[in-house]
C-alpha positions as a Markdown table, in Angstrom:
| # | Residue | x | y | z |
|---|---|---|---|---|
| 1 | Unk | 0.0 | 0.0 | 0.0 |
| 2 | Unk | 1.1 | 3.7 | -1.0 |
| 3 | Unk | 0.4 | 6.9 | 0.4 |
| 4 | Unk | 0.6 | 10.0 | -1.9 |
| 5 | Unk | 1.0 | 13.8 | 0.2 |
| 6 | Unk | 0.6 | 16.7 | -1.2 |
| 7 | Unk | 2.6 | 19.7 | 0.2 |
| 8 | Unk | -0.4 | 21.0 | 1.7 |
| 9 | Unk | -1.3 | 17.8 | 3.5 |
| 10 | Unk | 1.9 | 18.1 | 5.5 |
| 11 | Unk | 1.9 | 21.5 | 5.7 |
| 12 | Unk | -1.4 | 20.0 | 8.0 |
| 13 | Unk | 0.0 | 17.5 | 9.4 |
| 14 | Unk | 3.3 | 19.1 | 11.0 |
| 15 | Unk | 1.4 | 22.1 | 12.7 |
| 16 | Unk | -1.1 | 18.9 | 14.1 |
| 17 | Unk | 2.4 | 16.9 | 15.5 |
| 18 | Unk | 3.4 | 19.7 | 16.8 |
| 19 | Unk | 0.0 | 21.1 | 18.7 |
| 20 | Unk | -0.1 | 17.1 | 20.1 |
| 21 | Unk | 3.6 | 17.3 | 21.5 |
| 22 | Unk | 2.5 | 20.9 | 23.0 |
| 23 | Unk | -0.2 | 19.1 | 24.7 |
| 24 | Unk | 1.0 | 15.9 | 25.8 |
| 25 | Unk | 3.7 | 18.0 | 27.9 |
| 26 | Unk | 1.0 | 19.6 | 29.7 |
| 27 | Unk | 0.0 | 18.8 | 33.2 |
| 28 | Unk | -4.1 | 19.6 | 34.6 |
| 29 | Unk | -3.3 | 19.6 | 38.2 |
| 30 | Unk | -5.9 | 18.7 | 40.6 |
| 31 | Unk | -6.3 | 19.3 | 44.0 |
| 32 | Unk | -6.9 | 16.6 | 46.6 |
| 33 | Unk | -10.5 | 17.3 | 46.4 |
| 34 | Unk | -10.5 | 16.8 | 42.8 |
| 35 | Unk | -10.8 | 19.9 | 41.7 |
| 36 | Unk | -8.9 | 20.9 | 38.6 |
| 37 | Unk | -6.3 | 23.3 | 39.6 |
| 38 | Unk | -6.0 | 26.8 | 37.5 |
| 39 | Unk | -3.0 | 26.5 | 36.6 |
| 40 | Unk | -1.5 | 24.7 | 33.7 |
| 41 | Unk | 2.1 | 23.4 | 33.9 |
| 42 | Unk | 4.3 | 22.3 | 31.2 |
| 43 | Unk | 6.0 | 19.4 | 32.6 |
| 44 | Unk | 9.9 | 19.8 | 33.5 |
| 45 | Unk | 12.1 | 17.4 | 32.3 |
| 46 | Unk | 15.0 | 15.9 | 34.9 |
| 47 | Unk | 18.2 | 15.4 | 33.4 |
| 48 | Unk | 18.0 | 11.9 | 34.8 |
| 49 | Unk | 15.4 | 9.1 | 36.1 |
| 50 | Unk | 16.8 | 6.9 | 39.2 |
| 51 | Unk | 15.3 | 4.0 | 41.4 |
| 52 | Unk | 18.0 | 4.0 | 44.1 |
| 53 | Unk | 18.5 | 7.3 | 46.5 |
| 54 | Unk | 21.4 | 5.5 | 47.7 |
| 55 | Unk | 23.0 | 6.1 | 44.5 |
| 56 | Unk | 22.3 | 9.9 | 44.7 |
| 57 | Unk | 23.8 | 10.4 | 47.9 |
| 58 | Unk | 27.3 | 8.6 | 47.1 |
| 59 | Unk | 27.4 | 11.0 | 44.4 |
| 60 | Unk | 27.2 | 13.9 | 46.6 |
| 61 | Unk | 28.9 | 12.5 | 49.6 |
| 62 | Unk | 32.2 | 12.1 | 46.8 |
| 63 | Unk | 31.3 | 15.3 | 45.8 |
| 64 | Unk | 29.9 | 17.2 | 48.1 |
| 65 | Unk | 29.4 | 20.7 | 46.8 |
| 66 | Unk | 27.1 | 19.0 | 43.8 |
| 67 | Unk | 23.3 | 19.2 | 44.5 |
| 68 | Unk | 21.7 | 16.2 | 42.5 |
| 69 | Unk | 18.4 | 16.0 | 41.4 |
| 70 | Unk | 16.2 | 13.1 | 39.6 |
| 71 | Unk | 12.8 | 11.9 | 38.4 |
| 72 | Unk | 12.4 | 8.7 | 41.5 |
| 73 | Unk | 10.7 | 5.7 | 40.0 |
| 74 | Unk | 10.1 | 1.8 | 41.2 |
| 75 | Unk | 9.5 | 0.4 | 44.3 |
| 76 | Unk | 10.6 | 3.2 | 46.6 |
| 77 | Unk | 8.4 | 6.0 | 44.6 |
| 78 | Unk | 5.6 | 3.3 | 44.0 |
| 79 | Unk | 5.7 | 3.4 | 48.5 |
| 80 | Unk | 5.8 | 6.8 | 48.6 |
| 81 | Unk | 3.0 | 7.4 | 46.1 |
| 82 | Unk | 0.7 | 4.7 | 47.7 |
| 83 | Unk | 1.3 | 5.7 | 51.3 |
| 84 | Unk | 0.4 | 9.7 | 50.3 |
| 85 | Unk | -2.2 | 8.9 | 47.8 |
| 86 | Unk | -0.5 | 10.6 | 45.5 |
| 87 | Unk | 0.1 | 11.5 | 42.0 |
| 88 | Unk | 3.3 | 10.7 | 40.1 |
| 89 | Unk | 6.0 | 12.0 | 39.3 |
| 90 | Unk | 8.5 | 11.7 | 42.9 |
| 91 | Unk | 11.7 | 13.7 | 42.1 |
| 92 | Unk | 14.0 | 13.2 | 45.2 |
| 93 | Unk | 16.7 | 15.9 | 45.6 |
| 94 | Unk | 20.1 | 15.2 | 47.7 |
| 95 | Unk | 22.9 | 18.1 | 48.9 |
| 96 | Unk | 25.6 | 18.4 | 51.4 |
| 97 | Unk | 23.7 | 20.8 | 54.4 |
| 98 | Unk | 26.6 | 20.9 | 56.0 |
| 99 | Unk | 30.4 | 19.9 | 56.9 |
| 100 | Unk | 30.9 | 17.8 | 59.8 |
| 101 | Unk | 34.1 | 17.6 | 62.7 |
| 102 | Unk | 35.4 | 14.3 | 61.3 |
| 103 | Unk | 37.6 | 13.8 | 58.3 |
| 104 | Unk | 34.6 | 13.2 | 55.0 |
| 105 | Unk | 31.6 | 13.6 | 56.9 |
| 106 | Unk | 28.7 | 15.3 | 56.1 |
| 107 | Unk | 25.5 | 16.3 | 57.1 |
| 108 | Unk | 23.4 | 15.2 | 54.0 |
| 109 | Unk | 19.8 | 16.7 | 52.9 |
| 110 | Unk | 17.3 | 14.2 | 51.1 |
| 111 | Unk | 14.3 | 15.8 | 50.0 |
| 112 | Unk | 11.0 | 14.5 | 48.4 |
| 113 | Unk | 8.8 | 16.5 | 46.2 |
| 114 | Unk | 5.5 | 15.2 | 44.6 |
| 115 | Unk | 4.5 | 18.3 | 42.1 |
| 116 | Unk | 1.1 | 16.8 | 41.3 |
| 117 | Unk | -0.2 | 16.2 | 44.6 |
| 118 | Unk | -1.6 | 19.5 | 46.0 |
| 119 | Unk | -2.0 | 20.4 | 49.3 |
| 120 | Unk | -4.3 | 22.9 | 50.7 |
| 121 | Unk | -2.7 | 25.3 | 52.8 |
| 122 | Unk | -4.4 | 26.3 | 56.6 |
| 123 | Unk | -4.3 | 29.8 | 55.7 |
| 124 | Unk | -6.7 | 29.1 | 52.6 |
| 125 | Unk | -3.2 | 30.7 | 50.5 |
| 126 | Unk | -2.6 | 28.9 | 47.2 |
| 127 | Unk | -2.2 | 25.0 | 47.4 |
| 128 | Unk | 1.6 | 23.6 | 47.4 |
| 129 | Unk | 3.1 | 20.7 | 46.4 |
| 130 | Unk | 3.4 | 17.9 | 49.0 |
| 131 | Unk | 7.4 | 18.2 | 49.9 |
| 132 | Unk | 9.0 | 16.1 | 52.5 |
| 133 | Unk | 12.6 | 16.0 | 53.7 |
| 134 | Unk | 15.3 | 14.3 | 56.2 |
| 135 | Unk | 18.6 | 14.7 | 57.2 |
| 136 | Unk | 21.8 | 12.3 | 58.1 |
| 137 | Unk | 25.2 | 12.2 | 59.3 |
| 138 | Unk | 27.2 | 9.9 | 56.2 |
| 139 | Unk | 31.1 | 9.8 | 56.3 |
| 140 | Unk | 32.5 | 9.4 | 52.4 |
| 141 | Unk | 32.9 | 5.5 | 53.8 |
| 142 | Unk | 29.2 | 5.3 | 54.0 |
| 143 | Unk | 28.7 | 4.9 | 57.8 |
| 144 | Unk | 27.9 | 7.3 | 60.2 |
| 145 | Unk | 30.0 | 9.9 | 62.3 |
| 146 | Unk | 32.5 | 7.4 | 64.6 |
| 147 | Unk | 31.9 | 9.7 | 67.0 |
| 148 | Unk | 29.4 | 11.9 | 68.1 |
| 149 | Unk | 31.9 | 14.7 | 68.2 |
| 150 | Unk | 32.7 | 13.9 | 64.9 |
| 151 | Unk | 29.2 | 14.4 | 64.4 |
| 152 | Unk | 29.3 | 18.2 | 65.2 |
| 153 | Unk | 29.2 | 20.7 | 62.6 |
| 154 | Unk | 32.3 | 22.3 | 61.5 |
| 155 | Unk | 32.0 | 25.5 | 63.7 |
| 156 | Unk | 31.6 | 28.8 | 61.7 |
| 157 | Unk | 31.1 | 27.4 | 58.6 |
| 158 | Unk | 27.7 | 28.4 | 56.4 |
| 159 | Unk | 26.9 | 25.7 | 54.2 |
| 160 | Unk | 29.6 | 23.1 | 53.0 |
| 161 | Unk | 33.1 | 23.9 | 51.6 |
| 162 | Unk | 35.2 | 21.0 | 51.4 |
């Protein structure tokens, strides 16, 4: 079988590809309540996809003044999304907070954002993404702190320089 197109035919058909990409990178976000939110997003790509936090945090712990950031998927994000009733995507962001006493340890940031899972705010203000965050002490061997003065911060020091 044979297809003849004319120039105008695709002429149609590129605008048409083009409108469908537009729209399949928009997100309708609804509240918890179901209600469709006003506002449209076009959806962000992340330079990378991951299904091991572990993995981003030896990446920071080795290099500590790198803030990494990926779209989190399998069996951790699949927990996550269950246990909030919430809406994918999970991007999971890791940093070093903070230098600690001992030689390569670091006070490490892991943080948890859910974009498409609105929360209402008490104050009736605009509702937020759901966000959730911890914090550990991880020595570049992957343990903690030996001690729990190693486990202080590095005294006068504003964020982490190695």
């Amino acid at each position: 079988m044979t297809m003849n197109l004319t120039i105008a035919s695709i002429k149609i058909i590129v605008p048409s590809a083009l409108a469908l990409g537009l729209f399949m990178s928009i997100n309708i976000v609804q509240a918890q309540d179901g209600q469709v939110d006003s506002i449209v997003r076009l959806k962000s790509p992340t330079s990378s996809v991951t299904t091991s936090v572990k993995s981003l945090i030896t990446q920071v712990i080795k290099n500590p003044s790198q803030k990494v950031k990926a779209e989190l998927r399998g069996e951790i994000a699949n927990d996550i999304l269950k246990k909030s009733s919430g809406k994918a995507p999970v991007y999971v962001e890791v940093s070093a907070i903070q230098k600690l006493t001992e030689q390569g340890c670091y006070r490490i940031g892991v943080s948890f954002t859910l974009p498409n899972t609105l929360l209402k705010r008490k104050d009736g203000g605009p509702s937020e993404p759901l966000a959730f965050w911890q914090q550990m002490n991880l020595c570049e061997n992957g343990l903690a702190p030996s001690t729990k003065e190693g486990a202080a911060p590095l005294s006068n020091q504003g964020g982490v320089n190695p």
